[in-house]
C-alpha positions in Angstrom: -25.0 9.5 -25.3 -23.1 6.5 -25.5 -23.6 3.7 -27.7 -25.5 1.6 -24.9 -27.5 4.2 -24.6 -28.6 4.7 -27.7 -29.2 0.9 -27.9 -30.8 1.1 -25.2 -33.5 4.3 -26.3 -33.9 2.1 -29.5 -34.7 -0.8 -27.9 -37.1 1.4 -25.4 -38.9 2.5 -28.9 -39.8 -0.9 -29.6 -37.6 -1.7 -32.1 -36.3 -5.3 -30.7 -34.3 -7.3 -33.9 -31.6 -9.8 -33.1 -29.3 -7.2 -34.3 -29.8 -5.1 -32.0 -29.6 -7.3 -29.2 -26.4 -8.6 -30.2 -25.0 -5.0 -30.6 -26.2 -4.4 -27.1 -24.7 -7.4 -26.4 -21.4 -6.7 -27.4 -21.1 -3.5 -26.2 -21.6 -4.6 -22.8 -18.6 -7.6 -23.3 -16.7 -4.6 -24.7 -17.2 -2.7 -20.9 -16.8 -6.5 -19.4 -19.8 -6.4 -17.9 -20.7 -10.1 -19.1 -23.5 -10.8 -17.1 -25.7 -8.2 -19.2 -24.4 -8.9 -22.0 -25.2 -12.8 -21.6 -29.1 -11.4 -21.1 -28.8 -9.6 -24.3 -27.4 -11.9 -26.3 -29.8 -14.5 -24.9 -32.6 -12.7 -26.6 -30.9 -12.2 -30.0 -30.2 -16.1 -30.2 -34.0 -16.2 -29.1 -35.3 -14.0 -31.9 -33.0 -15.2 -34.5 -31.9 -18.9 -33.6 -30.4 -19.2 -37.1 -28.2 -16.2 -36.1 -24.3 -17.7 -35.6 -23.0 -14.2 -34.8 -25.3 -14.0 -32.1 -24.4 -17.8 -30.5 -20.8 -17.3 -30.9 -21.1 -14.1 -28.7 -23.4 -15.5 -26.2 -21.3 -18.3 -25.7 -18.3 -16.0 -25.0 -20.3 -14.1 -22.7 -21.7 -17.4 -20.9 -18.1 -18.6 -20.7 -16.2 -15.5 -19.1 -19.5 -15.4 -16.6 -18.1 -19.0 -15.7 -21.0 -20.2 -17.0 -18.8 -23.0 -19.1 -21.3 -25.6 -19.6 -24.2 -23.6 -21.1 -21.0 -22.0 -23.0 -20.6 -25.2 -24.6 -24.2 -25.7 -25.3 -24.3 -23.0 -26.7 -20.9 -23.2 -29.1 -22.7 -26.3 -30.4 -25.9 -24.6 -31.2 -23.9 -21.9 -33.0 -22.3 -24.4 -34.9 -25.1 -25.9 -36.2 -26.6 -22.9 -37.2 -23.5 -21.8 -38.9 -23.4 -25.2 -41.1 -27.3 -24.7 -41.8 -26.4 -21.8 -43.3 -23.0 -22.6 -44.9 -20.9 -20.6 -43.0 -17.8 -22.7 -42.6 -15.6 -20.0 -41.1 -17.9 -19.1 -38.6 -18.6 -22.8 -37.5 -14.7 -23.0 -37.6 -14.2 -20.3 -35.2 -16.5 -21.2 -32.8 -15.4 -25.2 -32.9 -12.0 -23.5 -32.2 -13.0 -22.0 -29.1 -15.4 -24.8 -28.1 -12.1 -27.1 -27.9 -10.2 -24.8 -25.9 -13.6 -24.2 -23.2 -13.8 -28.1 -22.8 -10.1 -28.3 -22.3 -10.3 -26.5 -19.1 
């Protein structure tokens, strides 16, 4: 099995976390198929709005779907959350890559 299956067969268990989704998230960017991977990651940043991981990876995911402005949205919600929480590298990272999405 691969590891979206297995996701997947955990997820079909009933076992939905924010982590999850945003594995299952990820290993759809990782096969470039962006378009699940944006629904995924759309219900991990649902779930667990506090979760920065989770925003900066749906905003990647939003952004190579050409889905830039919802990208940028959602850069800025990660961004918050991050600073909520403290995390200075994380809101760093995604400011980063919000500049460089509103420069196009």
């Amino acid at each position: 099995m691969s590891v979206i299956d297995n996701l997947e067969a955990l997820l079909a268990k009933g076992q939905d976390t924010a982590i999850l989704r945003l594995g299952l998230g990820n290993a759809y960017m990782s096969q470039g198929d962006y378009a699940r991977a944006v629904e995924q990651l759309h219900h991990a940043v649902t779930l667990a709005p506090g979760f920065s991981a989770a925003w900066k990876s749906y905003a990647k995911a939003l952004g190579e779907c050409g889905r830039d402005r919802e990208a940028i949205a959602a850069y800025e919600a990660g961004i918050a959350a991050a600073e909520a929480k403290g995390d200075r590298q994380a809101a760093k990272e995604m400011g980063v890559f919000l500049r460089r999405l509103k420069k196009i």
